[in-house]
Backbone as CSV, one residue per row, in Angstrom:
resi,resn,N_x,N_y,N_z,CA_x,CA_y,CA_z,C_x,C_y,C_z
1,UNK,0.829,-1.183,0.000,0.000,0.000,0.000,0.875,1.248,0.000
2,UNK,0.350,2.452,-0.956,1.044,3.361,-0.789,-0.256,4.527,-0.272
3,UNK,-0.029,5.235,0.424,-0.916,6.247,0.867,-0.428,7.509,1.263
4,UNK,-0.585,9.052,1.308,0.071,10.148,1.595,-0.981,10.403,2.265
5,UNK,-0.702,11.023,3.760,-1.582,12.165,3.858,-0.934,13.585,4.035
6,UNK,-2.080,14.661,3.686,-0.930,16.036,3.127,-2.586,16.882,3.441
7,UNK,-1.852,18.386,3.564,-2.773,19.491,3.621,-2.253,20.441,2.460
8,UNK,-3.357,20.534,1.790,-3.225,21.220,0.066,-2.574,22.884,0.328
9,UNK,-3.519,23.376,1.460,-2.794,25.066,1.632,-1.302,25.055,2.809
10,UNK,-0.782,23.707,2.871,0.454,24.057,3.004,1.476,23.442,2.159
11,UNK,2.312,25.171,2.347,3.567,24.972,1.409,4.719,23.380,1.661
12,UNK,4.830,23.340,2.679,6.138,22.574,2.693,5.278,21.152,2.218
13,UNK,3.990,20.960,2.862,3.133,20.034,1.976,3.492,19.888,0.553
14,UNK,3.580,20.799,-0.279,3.625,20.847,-1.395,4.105,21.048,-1.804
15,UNK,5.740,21.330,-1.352,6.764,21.308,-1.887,7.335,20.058,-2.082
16,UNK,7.409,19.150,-0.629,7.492,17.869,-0.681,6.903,17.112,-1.453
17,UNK,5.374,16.996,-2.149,4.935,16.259,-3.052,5.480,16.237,-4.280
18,UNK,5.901,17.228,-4.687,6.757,17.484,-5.976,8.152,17.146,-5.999
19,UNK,8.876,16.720,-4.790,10.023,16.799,-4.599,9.874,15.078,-4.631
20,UNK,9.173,13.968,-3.760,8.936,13.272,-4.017,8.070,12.363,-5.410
21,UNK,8.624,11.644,-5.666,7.863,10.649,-6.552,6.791,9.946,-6.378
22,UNK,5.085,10.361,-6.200,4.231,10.358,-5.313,3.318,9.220,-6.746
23,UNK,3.676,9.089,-7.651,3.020,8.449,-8.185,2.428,6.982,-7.845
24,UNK,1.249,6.588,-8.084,0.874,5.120,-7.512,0.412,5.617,-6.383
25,UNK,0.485,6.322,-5.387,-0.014,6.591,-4.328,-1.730,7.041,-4.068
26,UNK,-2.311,6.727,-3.017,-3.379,7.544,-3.043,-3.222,8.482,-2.287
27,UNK,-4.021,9.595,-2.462,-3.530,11.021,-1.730,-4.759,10.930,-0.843
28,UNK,-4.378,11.426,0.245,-5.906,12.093,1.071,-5.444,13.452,1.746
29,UNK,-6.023,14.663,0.741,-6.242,15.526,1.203,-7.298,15.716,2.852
30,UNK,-6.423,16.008,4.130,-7.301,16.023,4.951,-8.135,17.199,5.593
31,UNK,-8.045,18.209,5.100,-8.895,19.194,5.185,-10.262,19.065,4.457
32,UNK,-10.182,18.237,3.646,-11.345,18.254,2.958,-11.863,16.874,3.338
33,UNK,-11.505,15.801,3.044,-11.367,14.265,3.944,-10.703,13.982,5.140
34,UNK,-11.347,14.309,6.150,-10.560,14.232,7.275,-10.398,13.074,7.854
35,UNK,-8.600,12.586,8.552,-8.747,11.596,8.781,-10.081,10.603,9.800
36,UNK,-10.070,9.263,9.561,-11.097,8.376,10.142,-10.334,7.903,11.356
37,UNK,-11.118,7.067,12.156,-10.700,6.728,13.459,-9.864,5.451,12.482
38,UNK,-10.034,4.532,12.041,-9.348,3.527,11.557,-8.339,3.764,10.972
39,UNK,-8.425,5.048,10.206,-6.812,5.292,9.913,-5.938,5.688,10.786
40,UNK,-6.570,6.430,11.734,-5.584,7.080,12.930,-5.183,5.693,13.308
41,UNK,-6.051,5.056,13.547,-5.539,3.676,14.464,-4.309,2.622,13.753
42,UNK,-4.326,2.805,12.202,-3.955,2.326,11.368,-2.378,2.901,11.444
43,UNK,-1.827,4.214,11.379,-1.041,5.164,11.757,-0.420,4.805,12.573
44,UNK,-1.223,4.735,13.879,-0.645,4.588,15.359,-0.610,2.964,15.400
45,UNK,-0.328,1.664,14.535,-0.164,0.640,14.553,1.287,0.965,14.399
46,UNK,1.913,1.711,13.132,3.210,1.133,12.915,3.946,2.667,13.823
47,UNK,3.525,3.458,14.671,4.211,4.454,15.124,4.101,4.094,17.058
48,UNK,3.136,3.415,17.270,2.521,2.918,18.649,2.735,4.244,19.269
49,UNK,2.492,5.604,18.740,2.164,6.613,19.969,1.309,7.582,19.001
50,UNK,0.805,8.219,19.235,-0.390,9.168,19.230,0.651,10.676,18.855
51,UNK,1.454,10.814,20.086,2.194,11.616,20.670,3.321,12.316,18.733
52,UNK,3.669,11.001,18.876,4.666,10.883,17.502,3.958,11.495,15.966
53,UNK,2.118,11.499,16.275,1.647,11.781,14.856,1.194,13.423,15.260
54,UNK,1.312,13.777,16.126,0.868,15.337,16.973,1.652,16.288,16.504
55,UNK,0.971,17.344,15.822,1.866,18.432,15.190,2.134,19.526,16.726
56,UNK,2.596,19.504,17.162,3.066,20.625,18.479,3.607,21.976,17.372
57,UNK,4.062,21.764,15.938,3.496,23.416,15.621,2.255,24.181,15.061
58,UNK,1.334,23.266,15.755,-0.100,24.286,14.876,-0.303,25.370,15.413
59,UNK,-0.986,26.275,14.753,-1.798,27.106,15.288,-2.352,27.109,16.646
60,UNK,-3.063,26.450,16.515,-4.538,25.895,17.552,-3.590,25.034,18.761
61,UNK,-2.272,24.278,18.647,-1.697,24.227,19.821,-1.492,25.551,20.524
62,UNK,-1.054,26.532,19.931,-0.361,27.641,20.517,-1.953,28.630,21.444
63,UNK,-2.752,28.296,20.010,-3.745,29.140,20.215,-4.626,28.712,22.078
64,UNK,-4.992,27.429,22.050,-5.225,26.250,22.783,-4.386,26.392,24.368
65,UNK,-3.170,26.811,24.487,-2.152,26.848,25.352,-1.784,25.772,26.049
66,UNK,-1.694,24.608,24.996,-1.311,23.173,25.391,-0.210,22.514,25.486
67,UNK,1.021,23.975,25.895,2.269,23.432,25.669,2.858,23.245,26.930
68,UNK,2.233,23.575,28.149,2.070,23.799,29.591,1.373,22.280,30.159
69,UNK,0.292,21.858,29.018,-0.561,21.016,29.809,0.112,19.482,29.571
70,UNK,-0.287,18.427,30.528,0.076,17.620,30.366,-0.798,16.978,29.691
71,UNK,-0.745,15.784,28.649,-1.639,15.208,27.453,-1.099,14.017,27.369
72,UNK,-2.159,13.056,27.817,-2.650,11.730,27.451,-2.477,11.762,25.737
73,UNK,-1.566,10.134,25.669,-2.061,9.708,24.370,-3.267,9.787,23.874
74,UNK,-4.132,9.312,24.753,-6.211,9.559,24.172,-5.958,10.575,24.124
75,UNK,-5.394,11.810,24.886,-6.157,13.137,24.400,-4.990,13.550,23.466
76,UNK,-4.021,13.577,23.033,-3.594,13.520,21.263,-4.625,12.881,20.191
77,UNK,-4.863,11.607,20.664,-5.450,10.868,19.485,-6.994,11.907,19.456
78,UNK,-7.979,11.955,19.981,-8.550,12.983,20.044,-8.610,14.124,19.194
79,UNK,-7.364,14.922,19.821,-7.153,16.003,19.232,-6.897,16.315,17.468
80,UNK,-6.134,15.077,17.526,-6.400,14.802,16.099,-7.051,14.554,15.179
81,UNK,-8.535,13.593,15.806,-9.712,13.320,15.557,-10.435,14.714,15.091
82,UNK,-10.459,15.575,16.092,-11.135,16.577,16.006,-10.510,17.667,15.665
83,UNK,-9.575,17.379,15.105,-8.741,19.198,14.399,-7.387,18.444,13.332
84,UNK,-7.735,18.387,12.584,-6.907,17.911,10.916,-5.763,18.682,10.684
85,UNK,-5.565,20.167,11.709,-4.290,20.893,11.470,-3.295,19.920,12.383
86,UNK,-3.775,19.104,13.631,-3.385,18.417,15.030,-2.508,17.355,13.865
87,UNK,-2.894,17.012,12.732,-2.246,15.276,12.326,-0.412,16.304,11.875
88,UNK,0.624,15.741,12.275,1.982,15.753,11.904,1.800,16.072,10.401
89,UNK,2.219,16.447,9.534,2.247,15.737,8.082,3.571,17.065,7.420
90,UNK,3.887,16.022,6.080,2.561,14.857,5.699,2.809,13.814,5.809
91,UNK,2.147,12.726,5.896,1.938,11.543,6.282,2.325,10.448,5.337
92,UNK,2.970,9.782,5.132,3.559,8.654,3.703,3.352,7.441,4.499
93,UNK,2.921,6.225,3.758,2.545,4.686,4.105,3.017,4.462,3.595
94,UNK,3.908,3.650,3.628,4.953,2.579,2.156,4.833,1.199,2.543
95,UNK,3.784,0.544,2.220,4.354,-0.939,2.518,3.928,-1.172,3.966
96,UNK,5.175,-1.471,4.372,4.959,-1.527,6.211,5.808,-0.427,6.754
97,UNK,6.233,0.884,6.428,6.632,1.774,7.125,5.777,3.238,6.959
98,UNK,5.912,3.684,8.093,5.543,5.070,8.132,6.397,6.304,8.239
99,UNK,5.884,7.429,7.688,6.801,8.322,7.905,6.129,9.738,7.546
100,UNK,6.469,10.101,8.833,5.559,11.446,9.711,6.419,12.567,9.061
101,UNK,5.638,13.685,9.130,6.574,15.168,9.366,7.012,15.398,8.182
102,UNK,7.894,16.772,8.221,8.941,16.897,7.098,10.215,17.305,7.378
103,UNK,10.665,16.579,8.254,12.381,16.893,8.791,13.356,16.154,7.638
104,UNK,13.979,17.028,7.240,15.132,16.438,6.568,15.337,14.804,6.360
105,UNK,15.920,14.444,7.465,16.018,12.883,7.748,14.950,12.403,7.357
106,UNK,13.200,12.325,7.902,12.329,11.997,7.348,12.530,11.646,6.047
107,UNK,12.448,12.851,5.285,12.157,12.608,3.288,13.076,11.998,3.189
108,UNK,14.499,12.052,3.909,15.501,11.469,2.941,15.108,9.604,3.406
109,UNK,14.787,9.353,4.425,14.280,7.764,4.530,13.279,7.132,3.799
110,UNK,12.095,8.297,3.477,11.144,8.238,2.598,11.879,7.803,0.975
111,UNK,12.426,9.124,0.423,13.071,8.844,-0.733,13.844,7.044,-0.840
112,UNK,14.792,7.637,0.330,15.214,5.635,0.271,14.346,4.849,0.138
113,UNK,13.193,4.657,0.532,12.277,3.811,0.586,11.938,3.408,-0.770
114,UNK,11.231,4.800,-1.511,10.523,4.684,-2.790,11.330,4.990,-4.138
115,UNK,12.512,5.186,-4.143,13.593,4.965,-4.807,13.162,5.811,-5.558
């Protein structure tokens, strides 16, 4: 399986799609398709934390003032449930690996991956 998840009005989103070889993939735009509980769960199979798919730079963290509070895995997974800026991304499925974010290292393991 190949799967991306990505947010269309961000840049580094979309810089990365172009930078990567995204073909064969299915895309899920999640602002408009927001993720499902089965995919989150699906996610958090090959990452086993909640914590790891949690964007700590959104908006709505800062806005929220949740950088003080202490947070349960449920209340990440949650948060993510209920706010699509909350998911890390973008999000790549390859097979049996995952790979969150867009840190350097990330894409470049990604790229290794999908050659």
């Amino acid at each position: 399986m190949k799967k991306v998840y990505f947010l269309q009005t961000c840049d580094t989103c979309r810089r990365i799609l172009k930078e990567v070889n995204i073909e064969g993939f299915e895309k899920q735009e999640i602002k408009a398709h927001p993720v499902t509980v089965p995919q989150l769960e699906e996610m958090h199979s090959f990452t086993q934390s909640y914590e790891a798919l949690f964007n700590k730079r959104a908006k709505k963290y800062k806005a929220m003032d949740l950088k003080g509070e202490s947070i349960s895995e449920q209340d990440y997974r949650q948060f993510i449930l209920d706010e699509y800026t909350f998911l890390k991304r973008p999000v790549f499925i390859v097979d049996d690996e995952i790979f969150v974010g867009n840190s350097k290292k990330e894409i470049e393991r990604l790229k290794q991956k999908i050659g």
